[in-house]
N, C-alpha and C positions, 0 to 999 in steps of 0.2 A: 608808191610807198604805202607800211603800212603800220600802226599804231596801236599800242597799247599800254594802259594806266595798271597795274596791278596791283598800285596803290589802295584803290577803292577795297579793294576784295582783303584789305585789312588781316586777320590771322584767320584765314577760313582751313580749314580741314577736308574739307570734303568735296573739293571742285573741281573736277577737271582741270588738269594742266595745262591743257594745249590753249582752252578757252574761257579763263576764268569768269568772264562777265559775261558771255553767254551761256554755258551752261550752268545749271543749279546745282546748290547742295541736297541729297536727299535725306541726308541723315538728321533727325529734330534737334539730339541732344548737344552737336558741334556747334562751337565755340565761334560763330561766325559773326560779323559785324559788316552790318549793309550789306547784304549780298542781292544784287537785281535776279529778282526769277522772273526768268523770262522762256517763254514759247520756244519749241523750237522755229530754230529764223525759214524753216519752209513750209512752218504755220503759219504765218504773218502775210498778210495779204496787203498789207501797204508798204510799198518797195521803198520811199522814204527810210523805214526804219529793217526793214529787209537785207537790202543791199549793201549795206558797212556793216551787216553782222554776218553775213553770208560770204563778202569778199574779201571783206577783213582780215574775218578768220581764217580765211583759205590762207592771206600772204602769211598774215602771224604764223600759222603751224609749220609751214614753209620754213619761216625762218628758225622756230624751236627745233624744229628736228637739225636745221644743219648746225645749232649750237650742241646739241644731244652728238651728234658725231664728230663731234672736239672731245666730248667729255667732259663739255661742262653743263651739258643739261640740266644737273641739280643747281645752278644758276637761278632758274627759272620755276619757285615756286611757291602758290601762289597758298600754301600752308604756313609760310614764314614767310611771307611779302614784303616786311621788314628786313628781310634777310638776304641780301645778292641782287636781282637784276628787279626795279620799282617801275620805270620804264623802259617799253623795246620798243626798236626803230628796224625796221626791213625796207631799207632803199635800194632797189634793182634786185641785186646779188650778196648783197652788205647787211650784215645782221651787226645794229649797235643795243648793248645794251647798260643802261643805264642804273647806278645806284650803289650801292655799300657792298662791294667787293673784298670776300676773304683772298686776298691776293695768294697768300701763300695756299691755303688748299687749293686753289685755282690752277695753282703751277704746278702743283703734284699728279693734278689727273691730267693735268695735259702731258706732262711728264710720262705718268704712268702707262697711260695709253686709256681704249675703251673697249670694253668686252662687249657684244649683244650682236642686233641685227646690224650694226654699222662695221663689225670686225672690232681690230686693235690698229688702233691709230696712235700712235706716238709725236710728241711735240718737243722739238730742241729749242733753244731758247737761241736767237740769232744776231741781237743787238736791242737798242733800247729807241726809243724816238719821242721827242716832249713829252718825258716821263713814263711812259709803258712803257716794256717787256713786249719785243715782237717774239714769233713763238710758231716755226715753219716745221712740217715733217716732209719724210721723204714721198711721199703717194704725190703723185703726177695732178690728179685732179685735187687734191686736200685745199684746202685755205688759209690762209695765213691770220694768225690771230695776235690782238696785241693787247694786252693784261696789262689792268693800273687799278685803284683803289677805288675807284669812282664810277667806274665801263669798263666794259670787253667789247672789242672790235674784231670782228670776222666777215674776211672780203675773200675774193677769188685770187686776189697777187698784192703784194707788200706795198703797190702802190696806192691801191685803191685802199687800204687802211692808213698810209699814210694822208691821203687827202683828208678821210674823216679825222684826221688825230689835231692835223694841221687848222683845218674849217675848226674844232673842236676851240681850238688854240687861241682863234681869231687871227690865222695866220695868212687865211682865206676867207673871200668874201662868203658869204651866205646866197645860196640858191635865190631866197625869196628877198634878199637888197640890192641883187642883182637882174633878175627880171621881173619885169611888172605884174604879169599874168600870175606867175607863183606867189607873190607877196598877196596880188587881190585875193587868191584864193585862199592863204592862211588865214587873212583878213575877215575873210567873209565868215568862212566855214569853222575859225580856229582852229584846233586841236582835238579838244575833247576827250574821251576817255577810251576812247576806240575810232578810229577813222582810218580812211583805207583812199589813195585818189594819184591821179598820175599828171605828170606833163609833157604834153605829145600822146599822140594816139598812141595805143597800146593791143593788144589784144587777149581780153580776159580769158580765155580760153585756158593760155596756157597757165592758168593760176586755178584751175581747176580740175582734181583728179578726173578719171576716164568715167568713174560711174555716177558723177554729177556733171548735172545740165545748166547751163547760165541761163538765169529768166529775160525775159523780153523784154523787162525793164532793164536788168543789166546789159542786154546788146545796145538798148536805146543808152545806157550813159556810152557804153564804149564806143561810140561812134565818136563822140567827140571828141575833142584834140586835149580839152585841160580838165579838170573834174575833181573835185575831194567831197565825200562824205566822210561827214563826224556823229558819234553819239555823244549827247553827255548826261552824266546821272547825276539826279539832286535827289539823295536817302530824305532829306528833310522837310521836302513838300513832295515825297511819293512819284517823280515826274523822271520823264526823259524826252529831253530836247533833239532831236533829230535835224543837221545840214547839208544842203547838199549846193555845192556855187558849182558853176558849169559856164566854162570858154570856149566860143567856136568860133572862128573868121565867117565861117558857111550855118551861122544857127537857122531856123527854118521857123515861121510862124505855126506848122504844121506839129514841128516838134515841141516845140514849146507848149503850146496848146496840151498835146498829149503826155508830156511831162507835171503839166499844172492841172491835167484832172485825175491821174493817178498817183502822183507821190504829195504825200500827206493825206490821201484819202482817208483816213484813221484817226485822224488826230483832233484833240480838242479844241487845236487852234492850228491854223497853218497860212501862211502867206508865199505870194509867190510873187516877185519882182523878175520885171526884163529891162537890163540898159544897153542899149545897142545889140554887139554881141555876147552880154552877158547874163547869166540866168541865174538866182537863188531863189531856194526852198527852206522854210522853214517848218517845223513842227513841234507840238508839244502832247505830250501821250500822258495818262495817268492810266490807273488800274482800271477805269473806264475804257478804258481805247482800245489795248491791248491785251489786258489783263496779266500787268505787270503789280510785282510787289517789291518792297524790299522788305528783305527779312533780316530782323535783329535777332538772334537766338543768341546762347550762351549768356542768359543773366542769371539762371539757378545757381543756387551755392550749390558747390562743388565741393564734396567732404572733404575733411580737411585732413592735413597726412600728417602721422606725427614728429615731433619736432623735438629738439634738444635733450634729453635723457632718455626717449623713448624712441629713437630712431633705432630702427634695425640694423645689430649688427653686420649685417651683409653690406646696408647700403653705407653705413660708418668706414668700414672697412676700404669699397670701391672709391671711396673722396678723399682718403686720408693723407694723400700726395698728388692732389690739389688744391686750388687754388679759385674763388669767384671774386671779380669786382665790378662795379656795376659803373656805367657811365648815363646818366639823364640828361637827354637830347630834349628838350621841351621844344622847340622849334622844329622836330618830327613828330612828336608826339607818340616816341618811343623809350627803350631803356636798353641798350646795349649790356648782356653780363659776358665778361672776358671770362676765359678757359686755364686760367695757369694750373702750368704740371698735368699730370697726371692721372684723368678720371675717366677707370672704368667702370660702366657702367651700361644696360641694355635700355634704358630711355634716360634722358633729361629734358624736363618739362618747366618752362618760364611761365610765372602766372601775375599778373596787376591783378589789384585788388582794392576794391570790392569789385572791380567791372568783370572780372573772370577769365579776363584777353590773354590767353597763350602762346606760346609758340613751342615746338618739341623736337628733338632729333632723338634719332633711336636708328641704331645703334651711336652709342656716344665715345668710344672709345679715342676717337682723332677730332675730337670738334675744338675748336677754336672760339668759336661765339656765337650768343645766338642775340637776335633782337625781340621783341615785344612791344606791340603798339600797348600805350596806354589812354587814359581818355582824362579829361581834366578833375573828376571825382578821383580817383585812383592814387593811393595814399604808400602801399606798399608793394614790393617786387619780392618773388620768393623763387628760389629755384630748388625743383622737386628731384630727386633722384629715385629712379627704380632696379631693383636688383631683384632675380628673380620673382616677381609680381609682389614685393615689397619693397614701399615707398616711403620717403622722409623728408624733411625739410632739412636741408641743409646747408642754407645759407638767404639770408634775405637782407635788402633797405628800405631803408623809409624815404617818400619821394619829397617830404616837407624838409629834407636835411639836405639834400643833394644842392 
């Protein structure tokens, strides 16, 4: 299995999709908030923090592409994180993704079909099951996916989404309340903001394109039978905490050894415990270790676009049969603005204020909603419209009335 928080990476612009938290923004002037720059992961000479960004990333993109060949790729991204899939799950073959689902756009591109390097894939809608929309096409290998307001689930057959829909449900027990081994290992290692680990041997290999190599540190974990690495990131004291717990009926003083003077070698601090057959690593990294940072950009004011008698008629024109209303989620520490009617328009841009945090669609013609993270100074929500490279305000609230 394998994880990822897209949370963290807040309203960034400029990140790589596939791997928001290990790749960087390059751009100074986006609007990003925390974003870990980090090395690439085969600069990194401590497999510790290595290896759940290197293996991780393998299952993650794994799994984004086989959502990208539903059509619902724009699901996942990590320039409106607020927006559709917040966290993803890649267990075997099963892509879950979790968070604020535009149901209805969701069902029209599955509907639709998808143009690119995947073809066109078409999705019928086949019954419903504890609340999703299952959602099967005719292609022999395709997947079956099941659409709710909260997740998208896409497995290889109706059953294996039904099992996740059901476990979802609490209809079924849980993996880790059901076996020990898996529960020590959530236990140990948690979650995190990225982690990647399996139960039962595996062979990483095959979670690795043709033109990359598995390190010798990753043979040394896949030998064993149980395994999770996790990262996790703290923007507030500059750090990343790196875990890795390891299950072997057969562990070896040999291995062990060579697992505890290699992984955390890097780190500011790191521990390493053995209980019988079981192993954990700890570590903690700052800009010292690894030469990490987190970068806070986007706090320059941002010219301001004109508003109420002076908006341009173009973009007056494009809004005039619609509609915004704003919902204040404080407990996400976001602002949902709804879409009513009818607004064309070539971008729409959400902005909190004074913090600067956007989010944007372009082309706006079928949008439905967008989110915006805000931060507890942020007082007002303003949504900007642009119509040929003129912009306006056109509607805003106040976050002290909500």
């Amino acid at each position: 299995m394998a994880y990822l928080d897209f949370g963290l990476t807040q309203s960034v612009s400029d990140v790589d999709p596939t791997l928001p938290l290990i790749l960087h923004s390059e751009t100074e002037g986006s609007p990003t908030e925390f974003v870990p720059q980090l090395p690439s992961a085969d600069e990194l000479g401590d497999p510790l923090v290595r290896f759940p960004l290197k293996a991780g990333g393998q299952v993650i993109a794994v799994g984004i592409l086989q959502l990208a060949a539903t059509g619902l790729g724009d699901l996942v991204d990590p320039g409106r994180s607020g927006r559709g899939i917040t966290d993803l799950f890649v267990v075997d073959e099963t892509v879950i993704g979790a968070g604020d689902i535009d149901v209805g756009r969701a069902a029209e591109s599955l509907r639709s079909g998808t143009d690119g390097a995947f073809g066109e894939v078409r999705f019928t809608s086949t019954g419903d099951h504890d609340g999703y929309t299952l959602y099967e096409s005719d292609l022999e290998d395709s997947v079956v996916v099941a659409l709710g307001e909260d997740a998208v689930v896409a497995a290889g057959t109706a059953a294996d989404v039904r099992t996740v829909l059901e476990t979802r449900a609490g209809e079924n027990d849980r993996l880790a309340a059901t076996y020990d081994t898996a529960g020590w290992l959530f236990d140990t290692a948690g979650l995190g903001n990225l982690s990647v680990g399996w139960v039962n041997a595996i062979d990483l290999e095959e979670y690795y394109w043709d033109d990359q190599s598995v390190s010798q540190a990753a043979k040394t974990l896949g030998e064993h039978e149980h395994a999770l690495a996790t990262l996790s990131f703290a923007p507030e004291r500059d750090e990343v905490t790196a875990d890795i717990a390891v299950a072997d009926r057969d562990l070896e003083a040999s291995v062990t050894d060579r697992i505890e003077s290699r992984f955390g070698s890097a780190a500011v601090e790191a521990t390493t415990s053995v209980d019988g057959n079981r192993l954990t690593v700890t570590g903690t990294y700052t800009d010292d270790a690894i030469d990490i940072e987190f970068d806070k950009r986007g706090r320059t004011e941002t010219p301001a676009a004109p508003s109420g008698e002076d908006i341009p008629e173009p973009v007056r024109e494009a809004v005039e049969d619609g509609e915004f209303t704003f919902e204040h989620r404080p407990e996400n520490s976001l602002v949902r603005v709804n879409f009513e009617g009818e607004i064309d328009a070539d971008e729409v841009t959400i902005r909190a204020r004074p913090s600067g945090l956007e989010s944007s669609m372009s082309p706006a013609d079928s949008i439905r909603y967008l989110n915006v993270m805000v931060e507890s100074d942020d007082r007002e929500v303003i949504v900007i419209v642009t119509v040929d490279d003129l912009s306006g305000v056109v509607a805003r609230t106040t976050l002290d009335e909500q």
